[in-house]
KETIDREN-870413 format. One record per residue (C-alpha): residue in one letter; x, y, z. Coordinates in steps of 0.001 Angstrom, whole numbers, plus 500000, padded with zeros to 6 digits. Example, Ala and Ser with C-alpha at 12.3 -4.5 7.8 and 13.67 -1.06 7.14 Angstrom:
! residues 2
<'A'; <512300; 495500; 507800>>
<'S'; <513670; 498940; 507140>>
//
This chain:
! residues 508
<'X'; <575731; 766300; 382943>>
<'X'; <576645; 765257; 378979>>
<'X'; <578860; 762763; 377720>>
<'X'; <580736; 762911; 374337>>
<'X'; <579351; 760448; 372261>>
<'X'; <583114; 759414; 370609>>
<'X'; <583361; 758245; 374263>>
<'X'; <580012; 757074; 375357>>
<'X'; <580598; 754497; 378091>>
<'X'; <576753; 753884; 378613>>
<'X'; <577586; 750884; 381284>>
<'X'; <579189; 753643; 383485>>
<'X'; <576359; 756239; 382854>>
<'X'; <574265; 753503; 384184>>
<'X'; <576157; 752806; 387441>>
<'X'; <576542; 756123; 388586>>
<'X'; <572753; 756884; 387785>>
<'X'; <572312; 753694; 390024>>
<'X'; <574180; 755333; 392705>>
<'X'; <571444; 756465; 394349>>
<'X'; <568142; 754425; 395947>>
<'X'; <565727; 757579; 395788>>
<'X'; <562483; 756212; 394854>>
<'X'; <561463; 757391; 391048>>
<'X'; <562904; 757658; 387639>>
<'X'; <566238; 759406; 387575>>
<'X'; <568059; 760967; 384474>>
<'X'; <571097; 761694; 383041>>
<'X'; <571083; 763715; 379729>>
<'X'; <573375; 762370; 377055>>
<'X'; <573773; 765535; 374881>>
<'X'; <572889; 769122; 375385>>
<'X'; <570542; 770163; 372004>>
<'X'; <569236; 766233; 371582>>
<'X'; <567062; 765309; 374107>>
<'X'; <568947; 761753; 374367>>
<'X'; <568811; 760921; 378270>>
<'X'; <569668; 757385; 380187>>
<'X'; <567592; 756694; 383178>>
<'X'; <566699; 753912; 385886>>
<'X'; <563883; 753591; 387785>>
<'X'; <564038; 752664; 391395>>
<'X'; <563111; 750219; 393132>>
<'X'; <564491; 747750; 391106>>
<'X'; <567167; 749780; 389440>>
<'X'; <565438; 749168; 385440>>
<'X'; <567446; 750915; 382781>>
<'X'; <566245; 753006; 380060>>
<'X'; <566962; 755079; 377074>>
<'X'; <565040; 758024; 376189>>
<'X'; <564418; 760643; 373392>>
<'X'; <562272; 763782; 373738>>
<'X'; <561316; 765167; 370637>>
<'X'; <558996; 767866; 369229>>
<'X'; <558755; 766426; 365728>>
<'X'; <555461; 765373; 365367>>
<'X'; <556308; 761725; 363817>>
<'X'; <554191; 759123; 364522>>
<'X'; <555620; 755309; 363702>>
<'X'; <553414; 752656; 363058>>
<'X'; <552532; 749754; 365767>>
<'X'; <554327; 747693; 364289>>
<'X'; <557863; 748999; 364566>>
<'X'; <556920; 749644; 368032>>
<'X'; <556800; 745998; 369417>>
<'X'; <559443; 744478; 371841>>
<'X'; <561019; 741356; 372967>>
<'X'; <561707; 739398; 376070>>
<'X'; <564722; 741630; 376529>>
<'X'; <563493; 745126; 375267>>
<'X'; <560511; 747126; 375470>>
<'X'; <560033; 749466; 373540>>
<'X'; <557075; 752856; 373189>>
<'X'; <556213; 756367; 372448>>
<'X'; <554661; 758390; 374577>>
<'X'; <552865; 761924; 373917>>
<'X'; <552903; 764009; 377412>>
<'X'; <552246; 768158; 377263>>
<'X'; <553184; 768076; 373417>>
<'X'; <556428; 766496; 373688>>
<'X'; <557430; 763175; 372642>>
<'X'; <559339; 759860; 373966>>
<'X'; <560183; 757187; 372611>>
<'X'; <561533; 755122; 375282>>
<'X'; <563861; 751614; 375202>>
<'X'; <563419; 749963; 378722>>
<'X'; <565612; 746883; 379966>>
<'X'; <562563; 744181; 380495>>
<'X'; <564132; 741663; 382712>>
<'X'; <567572; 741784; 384794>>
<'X'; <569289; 739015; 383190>>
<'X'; <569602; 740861; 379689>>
<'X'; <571291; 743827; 381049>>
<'X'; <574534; 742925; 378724>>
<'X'; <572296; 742796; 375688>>
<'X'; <570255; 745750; 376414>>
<'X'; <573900; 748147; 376865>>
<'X'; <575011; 746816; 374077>>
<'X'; <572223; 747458; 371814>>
<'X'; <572030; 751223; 373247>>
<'X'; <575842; 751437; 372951>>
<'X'; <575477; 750973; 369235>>
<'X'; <572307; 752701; 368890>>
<'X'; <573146; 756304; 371085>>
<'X'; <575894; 757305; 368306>>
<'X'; <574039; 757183; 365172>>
<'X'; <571240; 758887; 367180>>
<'X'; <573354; 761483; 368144>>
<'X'; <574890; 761649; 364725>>
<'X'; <571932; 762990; 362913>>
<'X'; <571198; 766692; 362288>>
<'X'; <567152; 766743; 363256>>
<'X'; <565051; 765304; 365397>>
<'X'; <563047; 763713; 362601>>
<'X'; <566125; 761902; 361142>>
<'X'; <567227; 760994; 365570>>
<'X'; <564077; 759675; 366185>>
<'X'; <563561; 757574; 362534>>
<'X'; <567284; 755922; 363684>>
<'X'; <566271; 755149; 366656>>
<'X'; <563695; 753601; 365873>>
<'X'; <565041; 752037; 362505>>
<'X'; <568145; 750204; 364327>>
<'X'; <566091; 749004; 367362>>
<'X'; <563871; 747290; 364663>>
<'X'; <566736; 745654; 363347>>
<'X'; <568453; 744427; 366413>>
<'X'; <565203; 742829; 367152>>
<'X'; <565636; 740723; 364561>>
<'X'; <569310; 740450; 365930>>
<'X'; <567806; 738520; 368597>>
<'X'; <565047; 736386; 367442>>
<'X'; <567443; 735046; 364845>>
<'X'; <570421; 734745; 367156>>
<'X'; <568989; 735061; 371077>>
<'X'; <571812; 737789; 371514>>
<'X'; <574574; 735021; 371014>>
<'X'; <577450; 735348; 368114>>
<'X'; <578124; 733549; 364737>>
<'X'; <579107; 730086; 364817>>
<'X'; <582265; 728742; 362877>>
<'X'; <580189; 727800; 359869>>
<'X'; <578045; 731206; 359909>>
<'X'; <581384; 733565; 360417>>
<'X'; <582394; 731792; 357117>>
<'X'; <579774; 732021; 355362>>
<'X'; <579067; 735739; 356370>>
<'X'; <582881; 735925; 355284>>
<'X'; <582258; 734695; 351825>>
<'X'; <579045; 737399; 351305>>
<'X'; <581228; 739841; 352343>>
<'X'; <584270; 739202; 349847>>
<'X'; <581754; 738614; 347226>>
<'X'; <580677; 742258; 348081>>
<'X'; <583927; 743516; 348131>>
<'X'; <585952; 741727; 344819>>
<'X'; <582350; 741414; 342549>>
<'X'; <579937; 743741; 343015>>
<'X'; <581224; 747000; 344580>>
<'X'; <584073; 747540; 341484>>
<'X'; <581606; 746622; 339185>>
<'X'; <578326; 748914; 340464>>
<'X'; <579329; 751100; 342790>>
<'X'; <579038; 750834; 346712>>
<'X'; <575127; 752078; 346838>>
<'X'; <573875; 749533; 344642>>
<'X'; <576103; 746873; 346168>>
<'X'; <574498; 746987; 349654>>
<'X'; <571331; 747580; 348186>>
<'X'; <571776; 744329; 346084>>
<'X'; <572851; 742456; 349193>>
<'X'; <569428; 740625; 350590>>
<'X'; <570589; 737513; 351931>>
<'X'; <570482; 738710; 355281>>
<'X'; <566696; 739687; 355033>>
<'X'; <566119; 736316; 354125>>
<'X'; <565927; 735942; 350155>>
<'X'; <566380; 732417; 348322>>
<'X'; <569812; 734006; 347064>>
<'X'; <572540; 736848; 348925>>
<'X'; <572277; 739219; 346290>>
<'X'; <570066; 740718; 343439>>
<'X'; <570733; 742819; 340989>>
<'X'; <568754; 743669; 337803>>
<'X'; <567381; 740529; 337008>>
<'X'; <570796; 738597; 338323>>
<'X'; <570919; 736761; 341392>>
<'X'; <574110; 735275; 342992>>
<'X'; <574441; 732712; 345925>>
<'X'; <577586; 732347; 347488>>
<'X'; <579150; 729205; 348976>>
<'X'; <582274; 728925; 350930>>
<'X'; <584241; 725764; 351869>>
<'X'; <587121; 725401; 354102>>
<'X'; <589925; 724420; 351201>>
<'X'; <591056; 721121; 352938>>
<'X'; <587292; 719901; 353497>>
<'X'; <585352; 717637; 350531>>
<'X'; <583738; 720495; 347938>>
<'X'; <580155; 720374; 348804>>
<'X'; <578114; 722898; 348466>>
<'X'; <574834; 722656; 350809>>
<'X'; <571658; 724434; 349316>>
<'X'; <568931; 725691; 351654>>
<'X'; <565295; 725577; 350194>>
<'X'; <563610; 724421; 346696>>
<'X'; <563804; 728183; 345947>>
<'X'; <567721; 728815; 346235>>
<'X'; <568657; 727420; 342691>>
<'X'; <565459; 728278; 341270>>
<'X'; <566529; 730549; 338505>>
<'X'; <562487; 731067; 337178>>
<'X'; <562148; 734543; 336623>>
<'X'; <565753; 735530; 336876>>
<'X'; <568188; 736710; 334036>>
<'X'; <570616; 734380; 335713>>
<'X'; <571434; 732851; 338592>>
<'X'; <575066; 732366; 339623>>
<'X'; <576757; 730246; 342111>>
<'X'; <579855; 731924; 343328>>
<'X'; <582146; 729407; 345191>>
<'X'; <584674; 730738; 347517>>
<'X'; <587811; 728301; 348381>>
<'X'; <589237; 729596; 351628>>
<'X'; <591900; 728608; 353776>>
<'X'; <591472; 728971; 357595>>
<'X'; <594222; 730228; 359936>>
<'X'; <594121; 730945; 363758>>
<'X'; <595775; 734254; 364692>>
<'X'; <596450; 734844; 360761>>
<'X'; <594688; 735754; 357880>>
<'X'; <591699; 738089; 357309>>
<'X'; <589273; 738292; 360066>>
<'X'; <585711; 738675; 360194>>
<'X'; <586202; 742141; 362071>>
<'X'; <589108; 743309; 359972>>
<'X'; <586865; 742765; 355945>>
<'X'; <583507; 744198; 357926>>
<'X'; <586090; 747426; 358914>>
<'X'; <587720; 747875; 355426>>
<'X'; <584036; 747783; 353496>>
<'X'; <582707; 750514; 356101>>
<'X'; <585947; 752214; 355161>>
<'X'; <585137; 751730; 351622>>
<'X'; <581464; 752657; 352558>>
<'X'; <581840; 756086; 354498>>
<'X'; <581533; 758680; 351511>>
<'X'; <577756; 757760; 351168>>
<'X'; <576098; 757701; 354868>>
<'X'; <572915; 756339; 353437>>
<'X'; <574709; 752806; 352371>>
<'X'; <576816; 753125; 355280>>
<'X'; <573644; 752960; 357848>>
<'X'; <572326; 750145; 355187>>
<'X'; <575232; 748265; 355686>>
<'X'; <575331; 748145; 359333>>
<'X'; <571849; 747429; 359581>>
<'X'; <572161; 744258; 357197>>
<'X'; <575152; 743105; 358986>>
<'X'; <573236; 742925; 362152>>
<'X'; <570425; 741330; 360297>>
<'X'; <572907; 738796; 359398>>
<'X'; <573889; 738104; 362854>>
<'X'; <577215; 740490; 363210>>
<'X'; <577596; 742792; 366110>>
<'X'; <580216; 744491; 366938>>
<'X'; <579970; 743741; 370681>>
<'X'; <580815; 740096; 369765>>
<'X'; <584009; 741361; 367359>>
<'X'; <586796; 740431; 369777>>
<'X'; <584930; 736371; 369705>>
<'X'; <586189; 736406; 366025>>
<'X'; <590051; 738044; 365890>>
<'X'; <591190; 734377; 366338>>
<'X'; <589687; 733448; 363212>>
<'X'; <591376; 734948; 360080>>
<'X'; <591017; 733571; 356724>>
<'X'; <592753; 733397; 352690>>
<'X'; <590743; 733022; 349760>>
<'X'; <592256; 730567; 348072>>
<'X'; <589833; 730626; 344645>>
<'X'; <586796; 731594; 343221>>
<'X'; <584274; 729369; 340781>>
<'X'; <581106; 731113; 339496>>
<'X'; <578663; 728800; 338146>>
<'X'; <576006; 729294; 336201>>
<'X'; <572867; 727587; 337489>>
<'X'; <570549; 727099; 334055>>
<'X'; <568722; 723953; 332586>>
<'X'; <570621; 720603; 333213>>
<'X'; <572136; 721329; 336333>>
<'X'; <572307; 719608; 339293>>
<'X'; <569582; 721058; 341137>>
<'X'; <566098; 720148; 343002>>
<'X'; <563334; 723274; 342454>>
<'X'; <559704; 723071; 343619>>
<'X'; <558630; 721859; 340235>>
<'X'; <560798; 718571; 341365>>
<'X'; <558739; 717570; 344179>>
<'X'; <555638; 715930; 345085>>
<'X'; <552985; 717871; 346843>>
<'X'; <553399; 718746; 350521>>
<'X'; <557148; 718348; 350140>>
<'X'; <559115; 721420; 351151>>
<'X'; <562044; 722960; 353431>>
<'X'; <564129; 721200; 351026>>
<'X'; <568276; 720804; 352223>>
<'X'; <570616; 719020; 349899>>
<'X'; <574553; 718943; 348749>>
<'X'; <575749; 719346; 345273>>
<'X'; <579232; 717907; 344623>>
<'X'; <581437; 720880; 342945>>
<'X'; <582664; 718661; 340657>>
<'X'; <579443; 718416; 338772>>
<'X'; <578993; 722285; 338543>>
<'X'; <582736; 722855; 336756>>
<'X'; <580719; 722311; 333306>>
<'X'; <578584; 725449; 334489>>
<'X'; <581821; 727285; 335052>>
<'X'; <581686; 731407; 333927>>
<'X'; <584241; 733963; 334345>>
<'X'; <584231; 736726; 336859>>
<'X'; <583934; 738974; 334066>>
<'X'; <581241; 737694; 332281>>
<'X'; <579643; 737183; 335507>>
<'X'; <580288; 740886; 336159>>
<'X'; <579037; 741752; 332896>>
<'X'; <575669; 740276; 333535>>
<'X'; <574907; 743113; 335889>>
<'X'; <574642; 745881; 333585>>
<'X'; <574109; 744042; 330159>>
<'X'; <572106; 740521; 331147>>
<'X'; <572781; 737184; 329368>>
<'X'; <571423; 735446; 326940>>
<'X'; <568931; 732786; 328107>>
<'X'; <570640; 730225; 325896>>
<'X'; <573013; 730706; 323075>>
<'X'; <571598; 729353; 319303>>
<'X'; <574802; 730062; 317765>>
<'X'; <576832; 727224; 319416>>
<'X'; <574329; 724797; 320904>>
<'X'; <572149; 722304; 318970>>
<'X'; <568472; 721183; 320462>>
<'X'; <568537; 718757; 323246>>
<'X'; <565958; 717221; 325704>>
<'X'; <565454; 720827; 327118>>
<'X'; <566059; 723271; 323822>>
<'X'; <563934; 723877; 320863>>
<'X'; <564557; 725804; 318058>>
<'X'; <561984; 727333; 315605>>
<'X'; <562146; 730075; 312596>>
<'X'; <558733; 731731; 313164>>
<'X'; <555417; 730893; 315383>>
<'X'; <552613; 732088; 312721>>
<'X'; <554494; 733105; 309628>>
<'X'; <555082; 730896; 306636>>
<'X'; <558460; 730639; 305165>>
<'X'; <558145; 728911; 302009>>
<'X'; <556005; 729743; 298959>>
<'X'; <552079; 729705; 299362>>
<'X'; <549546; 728536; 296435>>
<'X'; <546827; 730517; 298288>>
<'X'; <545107; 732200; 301004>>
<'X'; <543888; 728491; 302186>>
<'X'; <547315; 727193; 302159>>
<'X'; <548579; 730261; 304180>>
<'X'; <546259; 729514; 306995>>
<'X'; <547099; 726212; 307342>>
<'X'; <550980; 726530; 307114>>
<'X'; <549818; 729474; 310241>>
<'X'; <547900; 726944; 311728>>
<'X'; <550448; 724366; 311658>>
<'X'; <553652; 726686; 313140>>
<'X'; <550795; 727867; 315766>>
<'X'; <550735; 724210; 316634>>
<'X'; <554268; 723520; 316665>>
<'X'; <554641; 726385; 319594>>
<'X'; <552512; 724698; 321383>>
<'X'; <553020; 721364; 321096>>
<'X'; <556785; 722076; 322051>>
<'X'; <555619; 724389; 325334>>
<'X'; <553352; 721790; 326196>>
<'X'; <555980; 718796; 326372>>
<'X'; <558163; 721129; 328176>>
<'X'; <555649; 721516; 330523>>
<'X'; <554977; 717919; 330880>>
<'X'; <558491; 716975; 331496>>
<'X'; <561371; 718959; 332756>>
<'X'; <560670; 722597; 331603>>
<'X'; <563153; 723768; 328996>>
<'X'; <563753; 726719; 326511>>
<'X'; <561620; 727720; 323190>>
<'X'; <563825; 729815; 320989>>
<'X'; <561831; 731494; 317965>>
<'X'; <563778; 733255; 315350>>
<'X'; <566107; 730731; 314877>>
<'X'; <566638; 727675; 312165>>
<'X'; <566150; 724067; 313839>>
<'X'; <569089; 722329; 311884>>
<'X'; <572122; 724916; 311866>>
<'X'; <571291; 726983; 314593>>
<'X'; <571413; 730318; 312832>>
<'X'; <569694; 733269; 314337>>
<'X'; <567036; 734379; 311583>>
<'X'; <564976; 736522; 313883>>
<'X'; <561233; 737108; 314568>>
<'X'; <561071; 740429; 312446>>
<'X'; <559123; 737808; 309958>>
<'X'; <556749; 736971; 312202>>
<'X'; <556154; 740620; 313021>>
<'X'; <556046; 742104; 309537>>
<'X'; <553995; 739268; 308232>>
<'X'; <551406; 740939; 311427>>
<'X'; <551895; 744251; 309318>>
<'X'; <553823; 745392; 312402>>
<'X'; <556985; 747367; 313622>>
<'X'; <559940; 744510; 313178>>
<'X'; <560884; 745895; 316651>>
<'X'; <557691; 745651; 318399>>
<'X'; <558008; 743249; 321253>>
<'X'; <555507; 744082; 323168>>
<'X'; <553019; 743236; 320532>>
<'X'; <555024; 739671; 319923>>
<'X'; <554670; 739087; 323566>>
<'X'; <550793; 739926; 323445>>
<'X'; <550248; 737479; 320206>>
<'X'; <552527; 734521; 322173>>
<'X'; <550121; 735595; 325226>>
<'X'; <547233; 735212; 323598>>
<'X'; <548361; 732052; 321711>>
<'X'; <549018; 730071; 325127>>
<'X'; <545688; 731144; 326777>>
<'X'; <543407; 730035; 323770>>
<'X'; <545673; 726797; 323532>>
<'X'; <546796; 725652; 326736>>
<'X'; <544660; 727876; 329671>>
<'X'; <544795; 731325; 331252>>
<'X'; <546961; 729919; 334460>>
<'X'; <549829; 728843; 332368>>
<'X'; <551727; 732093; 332241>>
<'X'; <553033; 731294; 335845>>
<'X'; <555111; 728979; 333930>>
<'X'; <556304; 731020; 331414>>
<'X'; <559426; 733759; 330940>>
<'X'; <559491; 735481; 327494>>
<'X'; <562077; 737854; 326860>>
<'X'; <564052; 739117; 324098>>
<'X'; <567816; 738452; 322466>>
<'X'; <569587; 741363; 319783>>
<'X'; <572020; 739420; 317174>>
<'X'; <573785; 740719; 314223>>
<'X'; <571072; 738730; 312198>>
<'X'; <568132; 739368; 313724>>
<'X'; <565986; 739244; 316910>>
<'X'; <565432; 736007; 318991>>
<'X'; <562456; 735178; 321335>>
<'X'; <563358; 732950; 324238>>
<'X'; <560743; 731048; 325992>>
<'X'; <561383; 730177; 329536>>
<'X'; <559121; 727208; 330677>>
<'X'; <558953; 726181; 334002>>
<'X'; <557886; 722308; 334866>>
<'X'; <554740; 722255; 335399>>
<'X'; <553140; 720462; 338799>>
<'X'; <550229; 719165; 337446>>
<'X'; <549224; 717585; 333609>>
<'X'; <548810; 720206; 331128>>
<'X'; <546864; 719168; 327770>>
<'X'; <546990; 721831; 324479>>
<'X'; <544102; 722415; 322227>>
<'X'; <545995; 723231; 319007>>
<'X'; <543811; 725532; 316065>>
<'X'; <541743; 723915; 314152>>
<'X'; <540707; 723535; 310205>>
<'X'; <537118; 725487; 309729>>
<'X'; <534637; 723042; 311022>>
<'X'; <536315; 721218; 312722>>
<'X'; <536647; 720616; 316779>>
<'X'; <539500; 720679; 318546>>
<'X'; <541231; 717847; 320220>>
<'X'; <543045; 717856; 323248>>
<'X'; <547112; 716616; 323226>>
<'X'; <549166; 715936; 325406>>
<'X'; <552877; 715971; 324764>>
<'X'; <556194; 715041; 326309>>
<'X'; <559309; 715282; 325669>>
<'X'; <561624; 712821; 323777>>
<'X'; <565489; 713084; 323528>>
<'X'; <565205; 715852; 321504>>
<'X'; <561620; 716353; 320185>>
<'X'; <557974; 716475; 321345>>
<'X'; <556052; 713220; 321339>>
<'X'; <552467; 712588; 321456>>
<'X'; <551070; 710070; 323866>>
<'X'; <547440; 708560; 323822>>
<'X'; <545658; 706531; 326051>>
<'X'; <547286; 704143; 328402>>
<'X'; <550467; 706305; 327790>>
<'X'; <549134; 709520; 328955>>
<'X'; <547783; 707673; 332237>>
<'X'; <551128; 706238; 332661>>
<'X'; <553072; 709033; 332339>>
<'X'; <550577; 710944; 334456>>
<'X'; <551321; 708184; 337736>>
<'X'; <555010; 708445; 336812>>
<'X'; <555486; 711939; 336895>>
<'X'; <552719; 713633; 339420>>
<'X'; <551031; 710658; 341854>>
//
């Protein structure tokens, strides 16, 4: 006997097949070319799911481990193979039909046994992790809003601006990244507050407003308003984005598999039609240097699993539009802007980093006037370092903030005036003979085009212990270590007493 899998009632498959109290395994095929079959073993009436392939694909151990409610193997017998789902224990009957309800109709779905077998394996996998995050229960209040929030951010940002595949693909928050979504070099973390509730938005780890290593990092703050029996369900915005979804199957599967992941199944939709919900507005915020944050260059050593509020208020300053924000994705932002901000505590502007501006009476003079921009670099990365991290721009005039671009510093190096890579090797080199090899951790260099030249932007990153500079020297002469901080808006040397000062103030 078959079943048609639009509708598959595997609960009554399993009673009839339970019908009878013959000793052994008895089946009941699901589909007449797949070799998809239910079955329960008597005594003790244990239900399974079964798939008989010829396909010769062997998965590794690892996707082939179980749970407390699920077991899970393959099995080679006379050259055919099973994998085989088994209900473990009696008491997780409801979890174990509803995993093979939702797993049986993509199996069936597929055209090969390859593709049957890899889905079947593939979505059992992920309902695992179903269960260890969620023990087979459904979302709380404050999960089905925040899963509410990821998915309109889906839906309104990132799907009209690239495409459905890239959306999902972007969407990680459910396979537990610092932020929900990804996407060439920008990260976004979404927040969503009940309208009528105080604007706080809670942050989960040192790592979630981290931007190191990112493009950008945005904060997208959903507003919502909360109904009962009105508004936008849960159910009804996962339905319209697998609507949107279905001309690609590939995202489609992706999807479905990341909503699980993020603790959504469908067998616990009707828990959520009460809930519906209106977005009432949308803030994107641009987390950068000053805001209000806490990253693991903040804390002391053996501090972690960080959990802390930010007051909206204090973001609005941070505020970018949707469209810029949109933008980002396929044309990233500048790291800071030197045509409309002056240096502060955590921005430092400088023309070149070897080559001299001005006139030079001789070859003497022109090394030192190298020597001395060399030192400026690092004197400014170094105080950085020391304190609160900030941004070295290069290309760019300290007192008017005019972009004059690093093509100086690269012809003066008889080199292409578009050669970055070469700039970034000379800036590499310069921080590993001045500061020490491990300091690149700390450090993001990328590149900014401007009507007027090219600027260099220098990410630095706090750093968590002391970090001294040994500056070039004069011929014949030794170098000193220095160790630099920063002062409202300039590097200061400290000596002595001060350096051990700063030192118990900033790292004991």
């Amino acid at each position: 006997m078959t079943f048609d899998e639009g509708s598959l009632d595997l609960e009554a498959v399993w009673t009839q097949l339970g019908e009878t109290d013959r000793p052994g395994t008895h089946f009941l095929a699901l589909h007449p070319v797949i070799g998809l079959s239910a079955s329960i073993e008597n005594p003790g009436k244990s239900l399974g799911l079964l798939l008989e392939t010829r396909c010769g694909i062997q998965f590794e151990p690892s996707e082939l481990v179980g749970s407390e409610h699920v077991g899970i193997e393959q099995l080679n017998e006379s050259g055919r193979e099973t994998i085989r789902l088994v209900l473990n224990q009696p008491a997780s009957r409801g979890i174990f039909v509803a995993l093979c309800q939702d797993i049986v109709p993509r199996v069936l779905a597929q055209e090969s046994e390859v593709a049957a077998a890899t889905v079947l394996v593939r979505r059992f996998n992920t309902w695992q992790r179903f269960l260890k995050r969620n023990a087979g229960k459904g979302l709380s209040g404050i999960r089905q809003r925040g899963l509410f929030g990821e998915l309109a951010t889906l839906r309104d940002l990132l799907i009209p601006t690239v495409g459905v595949a890239k959306s999902v693909e972007a969407w990680v928050g459910p396979e537990n990244r610092p932020q929900d979504f990804q996407l060439a070099g920008i990260a976004v973390e979404v927040k969503t507050v009940v309208h009528s509730e105080p604007q706080q938005l809670k942050i989960s780890g040192e790592r979630q407003l981290d931007d190191f290593g990112l493009d950008g990092l945005v904060i997208a703050h959903h507003r919502i308003i909360q109904h009962h029996d009105a508004g936008l369900t849960l159910p009804a915005i996962v339905e319209s984005l697998r609507e949107a979804i279905a001309g690609d199957e590939g995202p489609g599967d992706v999807f479905d598999d990341k909503l699980l992941m993020a603790g959504y199944a469908d067998h616990h939709a009707h828990e959520y039609e009460q809930n519906g919900y209106s977005l009432r507005e949308t803030s994107y915020y641009r987390v950068r240097q000053g805001f209000p944050r806490l990253t693991e260059s903040d804390l002391l050593p053996g501090l972690g699993a960080l959990s802390y509020t930010i007051d909206a208020s204090a973001c609005t300053r941070f505020t970018v539009a949707e469209e810029v924000v949109a933008g980002w994705f396929t044309d990233p932002p500048e790291v800071a802007d030197p045509g409309s901000a002056d240096e502060t505590f955590q921005v430092e502007y400088k023309q070149t980093a070897w080559a001299p501006t001005g006139e030079t009476s001789n070859d003497e003079h022109r090394v030192a006037l190298e020597r001395d921009l060399k030192t400026e670099i690092i004197k400014t990365v170094i105080a950085f370092l020391n304190t609160a991290g900030g941004e070295l721009v290069i290309g760019v005039e300290d007192d008017n903030g005019e972009v004059t671009g690093i093509e100086v510093d690269l012809l003066y190096k008889d080199q292409n005036s578009t050669d970055h890579d070469y700039y970034r090797r000379e800036l590499a080199a310069l921080f590993s003979d001045c500061i020490d090899n491990r300091v690149h951790d700390h450090l993001r260099i990328r590149f900014e085009s401007h009507d007027s030249g090219t600027a260099c932007h220098v990410n630095v990153r706090p750093s968590p212990r002391p970090r001294f500079g040994n500056p070039p020297s004069a011929p014949n002469k030794k170098r000193q270590p220095k160790f630099w901080v920063r002062a409202f808006n300039t590097s200061k040397a400290l000596e002595g007493q001060d350096i051990v000062d700063w030192i118990e103030d900033h790292w004991s």
